[in-house]
C-alpha positions in Angstrom: 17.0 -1.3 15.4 17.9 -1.4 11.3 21.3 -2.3 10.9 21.5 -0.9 7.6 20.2 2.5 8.6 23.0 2.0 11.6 25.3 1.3 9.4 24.6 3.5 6.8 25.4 6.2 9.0 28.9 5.0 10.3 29.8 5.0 6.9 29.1 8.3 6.6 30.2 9.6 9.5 33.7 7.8 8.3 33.2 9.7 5.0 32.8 12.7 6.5 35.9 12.2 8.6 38.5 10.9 6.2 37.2 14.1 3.7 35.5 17.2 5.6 34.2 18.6 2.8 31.7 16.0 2.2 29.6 17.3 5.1 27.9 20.2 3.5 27.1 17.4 0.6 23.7 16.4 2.4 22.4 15.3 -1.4 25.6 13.0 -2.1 25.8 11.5 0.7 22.0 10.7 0.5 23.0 8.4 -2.2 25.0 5.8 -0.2 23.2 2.9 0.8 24.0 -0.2 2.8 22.3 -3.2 2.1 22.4 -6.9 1.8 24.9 -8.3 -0.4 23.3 -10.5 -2.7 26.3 -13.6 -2.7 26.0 -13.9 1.1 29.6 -15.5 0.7 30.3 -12.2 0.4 29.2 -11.0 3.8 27.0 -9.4 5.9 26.6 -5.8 4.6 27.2 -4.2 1.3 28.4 -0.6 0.3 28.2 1.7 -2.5 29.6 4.6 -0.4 33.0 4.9 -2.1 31.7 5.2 -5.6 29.4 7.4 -4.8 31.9 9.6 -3.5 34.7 9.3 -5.7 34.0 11.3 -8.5 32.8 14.4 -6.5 36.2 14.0 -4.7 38.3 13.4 -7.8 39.2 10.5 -6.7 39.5 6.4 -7.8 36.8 4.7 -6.0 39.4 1.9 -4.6 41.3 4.5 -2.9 38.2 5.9 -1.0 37.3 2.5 0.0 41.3 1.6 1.5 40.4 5.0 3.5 37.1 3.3 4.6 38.4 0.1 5.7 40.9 1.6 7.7 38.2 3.6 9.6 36.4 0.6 10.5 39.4 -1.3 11.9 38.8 -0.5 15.3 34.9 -1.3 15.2 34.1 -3.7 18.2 30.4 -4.6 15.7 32.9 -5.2 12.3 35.2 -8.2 11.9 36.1 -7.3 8.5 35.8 -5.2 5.8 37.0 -5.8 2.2 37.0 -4.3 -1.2 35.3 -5.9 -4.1 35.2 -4.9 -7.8 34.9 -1.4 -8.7 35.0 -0.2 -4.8 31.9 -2.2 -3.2 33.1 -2.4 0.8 31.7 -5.7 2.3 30.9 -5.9 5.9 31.7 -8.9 7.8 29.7 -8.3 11.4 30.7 -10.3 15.0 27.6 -12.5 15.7 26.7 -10.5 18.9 25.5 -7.5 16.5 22.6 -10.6 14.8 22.4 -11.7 18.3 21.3 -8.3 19.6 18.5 -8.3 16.9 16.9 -11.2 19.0 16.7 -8.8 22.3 15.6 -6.1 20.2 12.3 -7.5 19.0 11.9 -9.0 22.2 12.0 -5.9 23.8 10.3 -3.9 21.3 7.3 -6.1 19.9 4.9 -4.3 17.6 7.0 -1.2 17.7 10.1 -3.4 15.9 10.1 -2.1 12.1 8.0 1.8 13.3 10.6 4.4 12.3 10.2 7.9 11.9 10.8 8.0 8.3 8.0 10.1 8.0 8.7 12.7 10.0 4.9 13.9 10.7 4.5 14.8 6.7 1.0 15.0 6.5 -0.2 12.5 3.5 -3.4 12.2 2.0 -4.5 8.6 0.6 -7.4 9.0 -2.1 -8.1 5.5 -2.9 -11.1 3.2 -4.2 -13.4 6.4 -5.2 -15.9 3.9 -6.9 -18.8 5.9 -8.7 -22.0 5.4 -6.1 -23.7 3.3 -8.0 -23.6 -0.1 -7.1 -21.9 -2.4 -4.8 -18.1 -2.8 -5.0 -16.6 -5.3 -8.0 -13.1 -7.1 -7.7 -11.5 -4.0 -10.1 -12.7 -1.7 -7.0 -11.1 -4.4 -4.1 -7.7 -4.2 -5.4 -7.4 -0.3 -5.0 -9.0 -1.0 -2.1 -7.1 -3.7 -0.6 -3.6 -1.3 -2.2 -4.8 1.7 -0.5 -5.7 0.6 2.4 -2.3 -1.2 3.2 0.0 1.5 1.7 -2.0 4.0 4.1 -1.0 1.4 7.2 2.8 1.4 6.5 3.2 4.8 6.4 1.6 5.3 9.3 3.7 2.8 10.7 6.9 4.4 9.2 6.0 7.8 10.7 3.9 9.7 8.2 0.1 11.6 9.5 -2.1 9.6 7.0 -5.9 10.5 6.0 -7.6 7.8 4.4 -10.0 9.2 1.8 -12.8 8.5 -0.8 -13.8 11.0 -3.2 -17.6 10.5 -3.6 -18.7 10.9 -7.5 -21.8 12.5 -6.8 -22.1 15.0 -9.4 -21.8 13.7 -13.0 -24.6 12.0 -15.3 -24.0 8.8 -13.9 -25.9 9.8 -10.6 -29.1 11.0 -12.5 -29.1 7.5 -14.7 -28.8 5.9 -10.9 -31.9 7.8 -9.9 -33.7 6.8 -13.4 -33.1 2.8 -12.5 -33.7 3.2 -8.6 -37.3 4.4 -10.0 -37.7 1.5 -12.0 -37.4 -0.8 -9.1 -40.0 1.8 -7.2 -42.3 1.0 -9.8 -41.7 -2.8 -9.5 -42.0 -2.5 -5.7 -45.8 -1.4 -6.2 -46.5 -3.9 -8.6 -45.5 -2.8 -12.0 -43.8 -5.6 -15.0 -40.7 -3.5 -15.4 -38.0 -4.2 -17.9 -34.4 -2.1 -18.0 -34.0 -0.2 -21.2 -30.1 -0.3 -22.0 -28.3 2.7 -20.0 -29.9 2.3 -17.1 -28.6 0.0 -14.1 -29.4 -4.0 -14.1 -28.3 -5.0 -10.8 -30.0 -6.7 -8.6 -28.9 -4.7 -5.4 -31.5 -1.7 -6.5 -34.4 -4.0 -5.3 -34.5 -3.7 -1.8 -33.6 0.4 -2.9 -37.4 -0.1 -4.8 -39.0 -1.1 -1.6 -37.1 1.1 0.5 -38.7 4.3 -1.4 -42.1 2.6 -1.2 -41.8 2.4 2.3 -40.8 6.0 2.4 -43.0 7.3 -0.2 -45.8 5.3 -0.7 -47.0 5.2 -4.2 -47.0 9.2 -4.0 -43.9 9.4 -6.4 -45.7 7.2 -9.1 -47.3 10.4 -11.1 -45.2 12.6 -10.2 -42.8 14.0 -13.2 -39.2 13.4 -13.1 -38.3 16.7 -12.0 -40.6 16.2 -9.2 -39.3 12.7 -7.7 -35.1 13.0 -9.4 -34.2 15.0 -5.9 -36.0 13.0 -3.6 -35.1 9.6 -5.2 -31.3 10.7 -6.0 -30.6 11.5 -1.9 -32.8 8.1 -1.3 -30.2 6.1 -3.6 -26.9 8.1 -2.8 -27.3 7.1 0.9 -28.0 3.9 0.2 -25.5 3.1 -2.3 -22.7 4.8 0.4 -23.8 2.7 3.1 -23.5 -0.5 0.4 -20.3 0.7 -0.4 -18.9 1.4 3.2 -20.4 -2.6 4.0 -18.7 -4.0 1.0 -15.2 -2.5 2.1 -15.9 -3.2 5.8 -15.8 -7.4 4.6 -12.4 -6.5 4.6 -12.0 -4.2 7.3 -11.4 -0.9 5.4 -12.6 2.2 7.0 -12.1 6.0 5.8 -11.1 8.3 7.6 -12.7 11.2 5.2 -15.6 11.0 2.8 -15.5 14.1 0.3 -18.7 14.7 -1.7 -17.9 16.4 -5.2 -21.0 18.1 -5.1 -19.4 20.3 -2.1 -16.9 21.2 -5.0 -20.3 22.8 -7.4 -22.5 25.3 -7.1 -22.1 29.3 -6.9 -19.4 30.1 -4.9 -18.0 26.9 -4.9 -14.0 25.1 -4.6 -14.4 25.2 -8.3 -15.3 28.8 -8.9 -12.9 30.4 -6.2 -10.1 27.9 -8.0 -10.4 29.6 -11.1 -10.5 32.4 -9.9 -7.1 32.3 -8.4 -6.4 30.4 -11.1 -6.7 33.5 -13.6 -5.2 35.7 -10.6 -1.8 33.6 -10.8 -2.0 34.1 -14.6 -2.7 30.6 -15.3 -6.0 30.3 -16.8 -6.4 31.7 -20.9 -8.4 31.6 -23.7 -7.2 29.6 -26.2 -7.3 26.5 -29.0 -6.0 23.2 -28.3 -3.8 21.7 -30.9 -5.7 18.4 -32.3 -4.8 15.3 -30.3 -2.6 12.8 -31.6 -3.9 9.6 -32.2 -7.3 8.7 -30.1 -9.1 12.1 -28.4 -9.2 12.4 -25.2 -12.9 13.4 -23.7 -12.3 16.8 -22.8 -10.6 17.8 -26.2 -13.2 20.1 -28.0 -11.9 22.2 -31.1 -13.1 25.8 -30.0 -11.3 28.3 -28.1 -12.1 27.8 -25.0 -10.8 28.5 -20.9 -7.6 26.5 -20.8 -5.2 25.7 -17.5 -1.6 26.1 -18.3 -0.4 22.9 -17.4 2.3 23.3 -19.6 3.8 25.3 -17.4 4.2 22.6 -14.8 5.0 19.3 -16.4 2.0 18.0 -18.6 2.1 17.5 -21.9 -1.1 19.5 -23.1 -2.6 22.4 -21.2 -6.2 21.3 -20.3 -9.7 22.6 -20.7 -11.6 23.7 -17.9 -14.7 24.9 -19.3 -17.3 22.9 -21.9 -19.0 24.0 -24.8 -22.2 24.0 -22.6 -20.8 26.2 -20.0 -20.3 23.5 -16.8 -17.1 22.8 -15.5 -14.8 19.4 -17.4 -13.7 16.5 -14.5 -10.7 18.3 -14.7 -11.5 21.5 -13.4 -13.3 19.5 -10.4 -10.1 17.4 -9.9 -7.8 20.9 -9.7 -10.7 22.2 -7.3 -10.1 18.8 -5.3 -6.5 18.7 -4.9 -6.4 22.7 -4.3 -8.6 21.5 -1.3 -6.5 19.1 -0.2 -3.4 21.6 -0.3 -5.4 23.9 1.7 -5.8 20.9 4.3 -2.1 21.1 4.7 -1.5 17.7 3.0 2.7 17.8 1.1 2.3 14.2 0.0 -0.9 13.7 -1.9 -1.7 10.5 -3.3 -4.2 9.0 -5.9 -4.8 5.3 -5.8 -6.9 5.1 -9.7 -7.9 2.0 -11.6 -6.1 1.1 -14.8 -8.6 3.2 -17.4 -7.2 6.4 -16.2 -3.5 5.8 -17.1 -3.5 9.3 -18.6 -4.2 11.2 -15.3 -1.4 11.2 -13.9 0.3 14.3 -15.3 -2.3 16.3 -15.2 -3.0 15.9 -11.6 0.7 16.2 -11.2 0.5 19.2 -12.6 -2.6 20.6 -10.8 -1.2 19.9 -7.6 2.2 21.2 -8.2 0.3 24.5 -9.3 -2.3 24.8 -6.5 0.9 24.2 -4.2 3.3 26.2 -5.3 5.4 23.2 -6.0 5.3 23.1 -1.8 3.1 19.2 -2.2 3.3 16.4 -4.4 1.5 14.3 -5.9 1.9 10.5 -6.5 -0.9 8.6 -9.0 -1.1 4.8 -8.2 -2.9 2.8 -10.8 -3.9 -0.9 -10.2 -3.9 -3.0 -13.2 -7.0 -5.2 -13.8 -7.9 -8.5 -11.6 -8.8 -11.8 -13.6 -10.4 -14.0 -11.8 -10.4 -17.5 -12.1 -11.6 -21.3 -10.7 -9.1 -24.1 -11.6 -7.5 -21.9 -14.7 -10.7 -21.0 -16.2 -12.9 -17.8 -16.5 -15.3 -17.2 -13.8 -18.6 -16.1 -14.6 -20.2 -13.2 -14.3 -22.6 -11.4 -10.8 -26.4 -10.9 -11.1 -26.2 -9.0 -7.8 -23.9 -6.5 -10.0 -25.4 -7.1 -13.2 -22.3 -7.4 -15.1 -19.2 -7.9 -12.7 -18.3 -10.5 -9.7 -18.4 -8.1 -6.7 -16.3 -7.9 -3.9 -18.4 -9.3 -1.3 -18.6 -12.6 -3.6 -15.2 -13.1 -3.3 -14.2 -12.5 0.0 -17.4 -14.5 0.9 -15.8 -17.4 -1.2 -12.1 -17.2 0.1 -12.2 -14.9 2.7 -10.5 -11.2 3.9 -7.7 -12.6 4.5 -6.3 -14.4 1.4 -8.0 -11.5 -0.7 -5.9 -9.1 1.1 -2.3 -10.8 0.8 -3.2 -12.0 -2.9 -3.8 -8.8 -3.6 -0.5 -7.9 -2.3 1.7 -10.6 -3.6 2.4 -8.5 -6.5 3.3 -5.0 -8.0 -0.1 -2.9 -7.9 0.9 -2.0 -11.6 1.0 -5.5 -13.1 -2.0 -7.6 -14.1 -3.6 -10.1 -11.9 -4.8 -14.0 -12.2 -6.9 -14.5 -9.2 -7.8 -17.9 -9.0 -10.6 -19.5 -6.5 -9.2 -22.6 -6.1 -5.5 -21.9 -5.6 -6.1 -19.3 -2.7 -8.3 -22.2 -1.0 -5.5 -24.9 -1.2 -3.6 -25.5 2.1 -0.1 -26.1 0.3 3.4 -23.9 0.2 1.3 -23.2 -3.6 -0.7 -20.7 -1.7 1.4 -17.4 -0.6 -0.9 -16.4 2.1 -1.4 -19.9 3.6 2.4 -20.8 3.4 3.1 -17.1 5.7 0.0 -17.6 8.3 1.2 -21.7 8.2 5.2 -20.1 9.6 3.1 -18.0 12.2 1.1 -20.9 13.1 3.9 -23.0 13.2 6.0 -20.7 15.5 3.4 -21.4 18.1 3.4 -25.1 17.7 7.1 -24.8 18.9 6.1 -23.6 22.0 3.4 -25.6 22.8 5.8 -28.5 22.0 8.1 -26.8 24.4 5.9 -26.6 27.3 4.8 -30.5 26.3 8.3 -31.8 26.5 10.2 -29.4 29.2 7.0 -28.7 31.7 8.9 -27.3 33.8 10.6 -25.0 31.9 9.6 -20.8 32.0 9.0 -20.3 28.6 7.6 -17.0 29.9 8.8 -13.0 28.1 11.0 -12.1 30.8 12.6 -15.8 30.7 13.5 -15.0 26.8 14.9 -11.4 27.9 17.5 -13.6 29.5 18.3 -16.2 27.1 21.7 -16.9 26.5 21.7 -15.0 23.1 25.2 -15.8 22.3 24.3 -19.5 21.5 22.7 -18.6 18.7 25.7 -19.1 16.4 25.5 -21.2 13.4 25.2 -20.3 10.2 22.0 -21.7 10.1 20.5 -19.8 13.3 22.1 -16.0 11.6 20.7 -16.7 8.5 17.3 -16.7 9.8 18.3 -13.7 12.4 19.5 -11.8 9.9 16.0 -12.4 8.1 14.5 -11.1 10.9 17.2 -8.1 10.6 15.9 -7.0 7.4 12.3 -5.8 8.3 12.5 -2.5 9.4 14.9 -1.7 6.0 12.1 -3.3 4.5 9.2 -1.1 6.0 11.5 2.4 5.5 12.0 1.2 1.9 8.2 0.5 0.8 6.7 3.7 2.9 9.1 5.6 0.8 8.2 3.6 -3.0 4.5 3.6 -1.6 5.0 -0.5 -2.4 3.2 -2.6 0.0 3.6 -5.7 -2.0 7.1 -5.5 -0.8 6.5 -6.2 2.7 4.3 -9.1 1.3 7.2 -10.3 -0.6 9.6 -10.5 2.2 7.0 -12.2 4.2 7.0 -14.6 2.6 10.7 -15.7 2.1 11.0 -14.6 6.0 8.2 -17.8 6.1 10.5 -19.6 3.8 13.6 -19.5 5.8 11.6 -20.3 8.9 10.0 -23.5 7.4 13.5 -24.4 5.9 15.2 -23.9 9.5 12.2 -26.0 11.0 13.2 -28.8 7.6 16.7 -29.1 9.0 15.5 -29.7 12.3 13.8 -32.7 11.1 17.1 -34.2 9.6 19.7 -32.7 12.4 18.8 -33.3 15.5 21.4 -30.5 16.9 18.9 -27.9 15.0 16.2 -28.7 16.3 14.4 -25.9 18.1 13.1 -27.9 21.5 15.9 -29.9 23.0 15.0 -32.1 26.2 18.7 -32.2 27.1 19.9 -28.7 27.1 16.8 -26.6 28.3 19.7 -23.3 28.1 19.7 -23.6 23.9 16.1 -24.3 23.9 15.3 -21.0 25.3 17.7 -19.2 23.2 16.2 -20.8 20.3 12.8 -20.0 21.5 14.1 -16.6 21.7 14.7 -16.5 17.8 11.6 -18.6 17.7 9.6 -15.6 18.9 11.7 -13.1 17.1 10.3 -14.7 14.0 6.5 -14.7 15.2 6.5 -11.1 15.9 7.8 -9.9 12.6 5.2 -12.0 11.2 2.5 -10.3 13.8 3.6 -7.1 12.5 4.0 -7.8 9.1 0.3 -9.5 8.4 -0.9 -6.8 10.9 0.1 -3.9 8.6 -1.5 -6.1 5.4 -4.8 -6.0 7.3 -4.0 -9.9 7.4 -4.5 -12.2 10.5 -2.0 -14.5 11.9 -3.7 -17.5 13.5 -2.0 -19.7 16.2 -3.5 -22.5 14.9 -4.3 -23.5 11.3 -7.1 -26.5 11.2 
């Protein structure tokens, strides 16, 4: 149950009937929300429906808001309703409707915050789509970590998800792989090796050395390079994915899909039949690019040359498809890519790309809008660079990466779960300070410790529960019959209407693609839990387990529980745990 959603559509419903013609107005009335006023000496619920409205109506927004409080006079949920400012309407609610909120998670559990927001739209997450070449560094784990929990919530909220990575298995980068994999296959039989600059330090192509020795003996070691590149390149490729696919699985990330650009090359392939429906839609010329401004962009070559009118859909430049040598740009593979996920039957398509390719997102805007007909869309995520830290100061590079900490470092140091939720606890487009020691500390410092502490703590009430009143069923069914209607101080509804707030919460984030929100209001949901459990210390009439009057102690327990399963859910759709016990 959402009470703003509920309420949001009595208000309209009221629009409708106090002015008719506001039905056909799907778009306008779209626009009015209902949400939680931010003085909550204000109320319960907040409005922007009459201002919305007014305008359209030719209207004052104070006299649509009269019409709206007199439409809610004879709601049984509404004690009041009164007009502030401008023509805000604020909602004062009987208790019973917070009260119901209680019964509601109770009854629903894991399933309180799903919605069907989604509606079924099929979505396609793209995220993480490292090159194959090494093992996962901490700029990888936060698109990892993003993508991953966005692709959760909208699940949750209703959307078919496909988690995928795009495997970069076609450029230069794979061949230079190969070279330095061959290296180590000379090292493995014996050979002094040393690593010319451009090839691949890292220490994680050793065991790849002896692996190829083991497969090939020393029968590669005369061979020329275009003898052992195939042989050695599939060797390395495999190996590298199943490096890859271990590194994310330390944090319990799984793909659904994973697409090999190479599938995308070749005669006859996505790329060739693209273009050629490319040219058939009129899309594709020959033409000159006017010189960039300021830096050049890789693909910028000052010829004529086969150029995608991407103009024609929202970009800024149209873009090269075509190099001076004759192979295809990135770009051309990317509109190849995203064609193919149109063809899939994916509307929503979304990119989660690291922070050096904040200049891709019109273009594949653009690519997808033309492949679809404007029918899909496509959203580019970019996550802003990680620093890491110990105690405020730099942290030194990985020898197993050569020249980057690595993802399996740190979630060896601190752990899935605080890398996950730190991760989280902010906006995927703002920087990062990742520090060691402060995710270790066991202090209300420590965002992911201070929510798994609430969810631990929630249990500690019951076991005190069952310690002090043994003989009291603290069982499910004995909460479905609490007394609900003793939860009535303004203490007690602050914290229910907490609780209140998470399914607004998970509609709202599925819809930005912002799972750091859901982080966010964890946490204050575990800050209004520990400060409920503060005043319990100091008034003993708060306090949650009460020896003398075992009827409120199960109607607390009943809010008690209401709070641990938000919590559940919440850290569930993170991909963070939520112990019973923290040692």
């Amino acid at each position: 149950m959402d009470i703003f959603a509920l309420f949001e559509g009595r208000v309209t419903d009221a629009l409708i009937t106090s002015y008719p013609q506001l039905a056909e107005n799907r778009e306008l009335l779209g626009r009015v929300v209902v949400e939680p006023p931010r003085d909550t000496a204000h109320g319960d619920l907040s409005s922007n429906a009459a201002m919305v409205v007014a305008k359209p109506l030719g209207t004052n927004p104070r006299e649509v808001a009269n019409k709206l409080v007199e439409a809610f006079a004879d709601d049984a949920d509404v004690v009041s309703v009164e007009v502030a400012g401008p023509g805000f309407l604020n909602f004062r609610l009987e208790p019973k409707v917070w009260q119901d909120v209680i019964a509601t998670v109770g009854q629903l559990r894991g399933d309180f915050g799903k919605s069907d927001v989604g509606q079924g739209e099929k979505v396609n997450v793209e995220y993480v789509s490292a090159n194959p070449t090494g093992p996962m560094h901490v700029g990888h784990t936060r698109g990892a970590v993003y993508g991953d929990a966005l692709a959760s919530l909208l699940a949750y909220a209703g959307y078919d998800v496909t988690k995928e990575y795009y495997i970069n298995d076609a450029g230069s980068q794979v061949d230079t792989l190969a070279r330095s994999a061959f290296l180590r296959y000379r090292e493995a039989l014996g050979e002094t090796i040393e690593i010319p600059s451009g090839l691949y330090p890292g220490d994680y192509l050793i065991p790849v050395g002896k692996a190829l020795v083991a497969e090939f003996g020393n029968s590669l070691l005369d061979k020329p390079e275009s003898t052992w590149m195939a042989p050695v390149k599939q060797h390395v490729l495999a190996a590298m994915l199943e490096l890859i696919k271990a590194d994310l699985k330390k944090l319990d990330i799984e793909h659904d899909v994973f697409f090999s650009e190479k599938t995308l090359h070749g005669q006859g392939g996505d790329i060739d039949m693209t273009l050629d429906w490319l040219r058939e839609e009129g899309l594709v010329y020959e033409g000159r690019l006017e010189p960039p401004k300021g830096k050049a962009p890789e693909d910028w070559e000052d010829r004529e040359q086969t150029l995608f009118r991407a103009t024609l859909f929202g970009d800024d430049t149209d873009r090269a498809l075509i190099k001076s040598d004759g192979s295809y740009t990135y770009f051309a593979a990317d509109i190849a890519y995203h064609r193919n996920k149109v063809m899939r039957g994916f509307t929503t398509i979304i990119d989660v790309l690291g922070a050096d390719h904040s200049g891709y997102a019109s273009r594949i805007q653009a690519a997808v809008k033309a492949v679809s007909g404007g029918k899909a869309t496509a959203d580019v995520r970019f996550c802003q660079l990680v620093k890491l830290l110990r105690n405020g100061e730099p942290v030194k590079m990985s020898k197993r990466s050569g020249d980057l900490v690595t993802l399996a470092e740190v979630v060896d140091e601190v752990g899935p779960d605080a890398t996950r939720f730190m991760l989280l606890f902010r906006r995927n487009d703002a920087p990062l300070d990742f520090d060691f020691a402060l995710v270790k500390e066991q202090t209300r410092d420590n965002p992911v410790f201070y929510v798994q502490y609430a969810h631990a703590r929630t249990h500690s009430v019951f076991r005190n529960a069952a310690r002090d009143l043994p003989g009291l069923d603290l069982s499910p069914d004995m909460l479905a019959k609490a007394d609900l209607s003793l939860i009535a101080s303004q203490d007690e509804l602050e914290l229910v209407r907490m609780v209140a707030g998470w399914p607004r919460q998970v509609a709202a984030a599925a819809r930005a693609h912002e799972p750091h929100r859901l982080a966010f209001y964890l946490h204050d949901l575990a800050a209004a839990f520990h400060a409920f459990w503060a005043k319990g210390k100091e008034n003993p009439e708060l306090r949650f387990v009460n020896q003398a009057d075992p009827k409120m102690t199960v109607a607390r327990l009943a809010l008690v529980d209401s709070v641990r399963q938000v919590l559940l859910n919440g850290l569930g759709l993170l991909g963070v745990s939520a112990p019973d016990e923290l040692s």
